[in-house]
N, C-alpha and C positions, 0 to 999 in steps of 0.2 A: 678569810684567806689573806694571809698578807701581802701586801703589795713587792713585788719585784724591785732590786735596786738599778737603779735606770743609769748610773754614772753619772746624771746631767745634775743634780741637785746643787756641789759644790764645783762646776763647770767656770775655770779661768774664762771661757767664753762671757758666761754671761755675768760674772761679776764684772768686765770690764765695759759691759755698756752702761751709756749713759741714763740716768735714771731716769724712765717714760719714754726712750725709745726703743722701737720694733726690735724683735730679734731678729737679728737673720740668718736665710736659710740658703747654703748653698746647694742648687739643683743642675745634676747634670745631666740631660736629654734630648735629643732627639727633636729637632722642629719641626713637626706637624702642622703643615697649613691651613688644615680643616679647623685648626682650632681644638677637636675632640679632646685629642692625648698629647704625649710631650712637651716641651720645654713651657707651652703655653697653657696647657691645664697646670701645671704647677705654679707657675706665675700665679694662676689666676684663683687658686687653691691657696695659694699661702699669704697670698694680699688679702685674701679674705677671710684667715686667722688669725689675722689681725701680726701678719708677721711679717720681713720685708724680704723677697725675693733675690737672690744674686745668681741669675741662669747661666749654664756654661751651655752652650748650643754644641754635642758628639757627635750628631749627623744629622742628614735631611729625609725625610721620610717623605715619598710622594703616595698620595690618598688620599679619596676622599671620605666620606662618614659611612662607606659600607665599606670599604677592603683598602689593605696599602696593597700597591703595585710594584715599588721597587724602592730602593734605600739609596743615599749617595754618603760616602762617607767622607768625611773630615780629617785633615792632617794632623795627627797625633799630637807633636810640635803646635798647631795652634789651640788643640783643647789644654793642652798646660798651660800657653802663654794667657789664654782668657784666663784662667783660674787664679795660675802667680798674680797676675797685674792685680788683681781683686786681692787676694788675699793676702799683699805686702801691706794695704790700707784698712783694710775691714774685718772685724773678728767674727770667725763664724761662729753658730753656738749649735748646729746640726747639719746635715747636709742630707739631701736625698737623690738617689739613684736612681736613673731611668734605663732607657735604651743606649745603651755606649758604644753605637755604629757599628762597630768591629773589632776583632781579640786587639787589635793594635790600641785601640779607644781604650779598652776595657784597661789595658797593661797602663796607657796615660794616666787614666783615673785613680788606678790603686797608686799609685808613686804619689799623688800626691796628698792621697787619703793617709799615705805610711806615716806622715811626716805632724799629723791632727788625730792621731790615736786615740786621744780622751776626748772626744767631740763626737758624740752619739750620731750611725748613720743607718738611714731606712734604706732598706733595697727591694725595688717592684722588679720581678720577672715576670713579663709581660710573655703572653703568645709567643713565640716567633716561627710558628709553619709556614710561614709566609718568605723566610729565607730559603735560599737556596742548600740542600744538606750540608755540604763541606763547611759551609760559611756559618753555618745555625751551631755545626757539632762543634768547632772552632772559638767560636763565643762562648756557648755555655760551659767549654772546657777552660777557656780563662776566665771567666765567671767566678768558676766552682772555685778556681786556686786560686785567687787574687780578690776576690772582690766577698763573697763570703765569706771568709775567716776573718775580714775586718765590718763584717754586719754587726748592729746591735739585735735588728731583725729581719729578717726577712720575708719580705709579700708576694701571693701570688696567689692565684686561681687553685685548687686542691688538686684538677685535674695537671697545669703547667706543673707545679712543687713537686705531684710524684713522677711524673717524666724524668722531673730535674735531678730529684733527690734519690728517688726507687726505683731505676729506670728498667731493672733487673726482678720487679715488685708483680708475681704470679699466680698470689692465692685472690679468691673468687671474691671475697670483701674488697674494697676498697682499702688503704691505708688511714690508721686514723691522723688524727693531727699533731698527737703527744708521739707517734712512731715517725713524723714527718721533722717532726722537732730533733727528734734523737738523731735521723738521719743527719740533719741542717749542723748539729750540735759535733758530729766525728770531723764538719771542714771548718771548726772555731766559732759555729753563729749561734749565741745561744734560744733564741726566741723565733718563731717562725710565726705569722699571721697569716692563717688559711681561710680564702675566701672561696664559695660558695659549695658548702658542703651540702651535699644532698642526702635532705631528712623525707622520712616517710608520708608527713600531714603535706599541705600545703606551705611549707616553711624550705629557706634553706640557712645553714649555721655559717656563722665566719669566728675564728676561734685563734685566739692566741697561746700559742702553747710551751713551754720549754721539753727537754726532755724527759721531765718528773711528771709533765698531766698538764691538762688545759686551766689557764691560769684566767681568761676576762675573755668573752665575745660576747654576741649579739645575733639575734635570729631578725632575719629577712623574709617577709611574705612575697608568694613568687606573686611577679607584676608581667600582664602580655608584653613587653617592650624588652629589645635585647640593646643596651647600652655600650656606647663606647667612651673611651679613656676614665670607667670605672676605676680602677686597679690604679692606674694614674694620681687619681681626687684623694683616694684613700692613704696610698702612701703620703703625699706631699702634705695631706691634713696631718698625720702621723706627725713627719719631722717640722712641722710647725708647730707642734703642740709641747712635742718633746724641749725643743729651742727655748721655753720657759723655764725649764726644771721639771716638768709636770711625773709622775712615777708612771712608768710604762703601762700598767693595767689601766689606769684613770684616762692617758692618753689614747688608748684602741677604744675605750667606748665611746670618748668624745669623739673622734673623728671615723668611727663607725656610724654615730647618729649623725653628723654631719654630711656624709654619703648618704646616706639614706633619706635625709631630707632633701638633699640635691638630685636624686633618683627621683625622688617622689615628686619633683618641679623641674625635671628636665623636659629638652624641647628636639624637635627634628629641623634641625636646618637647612637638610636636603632629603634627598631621596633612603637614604642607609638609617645607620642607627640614632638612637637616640641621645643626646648628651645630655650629661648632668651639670643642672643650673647650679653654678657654686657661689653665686648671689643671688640663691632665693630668698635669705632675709631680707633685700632691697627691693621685694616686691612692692608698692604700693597697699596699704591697706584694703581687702576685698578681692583685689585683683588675682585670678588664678593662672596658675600656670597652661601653657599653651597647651591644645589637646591635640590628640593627632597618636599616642605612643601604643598602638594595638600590635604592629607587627614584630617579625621577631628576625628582621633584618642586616642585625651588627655584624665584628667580624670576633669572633669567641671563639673554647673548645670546640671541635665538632661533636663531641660526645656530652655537652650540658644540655641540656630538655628544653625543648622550645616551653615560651610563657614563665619562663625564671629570667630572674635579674643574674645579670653575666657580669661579673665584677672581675675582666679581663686587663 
């Protein structure tokens, strides 16, 4: 299968760093004080691919590690001015999308994505049942026309992607992920990255796909623990891997196994979900990861099966 042309190979970005140092990644999300998800699993995801982090904070998320409660949002005007003041000095070489508070956020963000068009960008669409409808249908309608058509790919849950993508989607199969692509592919996103597809064994698929057919994934054995800021770990690994040059299929398994080893050494901080350890290679030799992850407590689709890994 041949590899996908990523755009990043011959990337103005990263011919202008200096030779042996980090690339970096600008991320723009939502601050989660639980730590789990937002501005802070990406931080702590892309420091740990060995890339250097420049976070634009779009809003504040109050939660803790089972459920958000409410959102506060951020003045449009200050998520430009954090981004400008960064990016008069520092070259990005990828950027990755998170929660962008509000359609006001989202409109901030593309304006200044318009202007870095050859700078490969990852987009997580995370949950959002959690908003209030006006405000949820409001988002993903500026979402779809501003922020997708300038994806290189786009993440999300199988069950979130066809909400987002199929929402009008009635026959009794599920959507595959090459028809999820096609959909992703009529608002300008060529590639869509579908996580947690559910297979018939004991497995679930995460599958990258364009609209011609699944191009690179990786199968997931279902684990009792329902995890949060998954979908997070995974993008942010994404557009740190990309920020190299790396060719997009080579990049979704790295930072597919990369999840999955974080899954597999994650820990419960409080009473909710589980979080993925995104320095479990800084374990100490011997030392195991903390036990505790039997329940199936996070905050996910409602329709994923308990005792699967929720890469929400």
């Amino acid at each position: 299968m041949n590899a996908p042309h990523t755009g990043t190979e011959d990337s103005p970005a990263i011919e202008d760093q200096d030779a042996g140092s980090p690339a970096c990644v600008m991320s723009f999300n939502a601050n989660d004080a639980s730590g789990a998800s937002g501005i802070g699993a990406d931080i702590a995801t892309i420091a740990a691919m060995g890339a250097h982090a420049l976070p634009v904070v779009t809003g504040l998320l109050i939660r803790d590690s089972a459920e958000v409660f409410e959102s506060h949002e951020i003045d449009a005007d200050a998520i430009i001015d954090q981004a400008r003041s960064v990016l008069e000095d520092i070259t990005v070489a990828s950027w990755k999308v998170g929660f962008l508070g509000s359609a006001e956020g989202v409109s901030a963000v593309a304006e200044i994505l318009s202007d870095y068009t050859d700078t490969p960008l990852v987009s997580y669409l995370p949950n959002l049942s959690w908003l209030e409808e006006d405000a949820q249908m409001a988002y993903l309608d500026a979402f779809r026309e501003l922020i997708l058509p300038a994806s290189h790919v786009l993440v999300g849950n199988h069950k979130t992607l066809t909400d987002f993508l199929l929402p009008e989607w009635d026959a009794e199969r599920t959507p595959s992920a090459r028809e999820l692509a096609v959909a992703a592919a009529e608002h300008g996103c060529p590639y869509v990255l579908v996580t947690g597809v559910q297979l018939p064994d004991q497995f679930i698929d995460n599958v990258l796909a364009s609209p011609q057919g699944a191009v690179a994934g990786e199968r997931f054995e279902r684990f009792e623990a329902s995890f949060v800021g998954a979908g997070d770990t995974l993008s942010a690994a994404l557009a740190a891997i990309l920020s190299s040059g790396t060719s997009l299929d080579v990049a979704v398994s790295e930072a597919l196994s990369f999840l999955d080893q974080s899954l597999d050494a994650g820990f419960r901080p409080g009473m909710g979900g589980v979080i993925p350890d995104r320095f479990f290679w800084a374990l100490p030799p011997g030392e195991q990861p903390v036990e505790g992850a039997e329940d199936d407590g996070g905050v996910g689709d409602d329709t994923t099966p308990p005792h699967a890994r929720n890469v929400h």
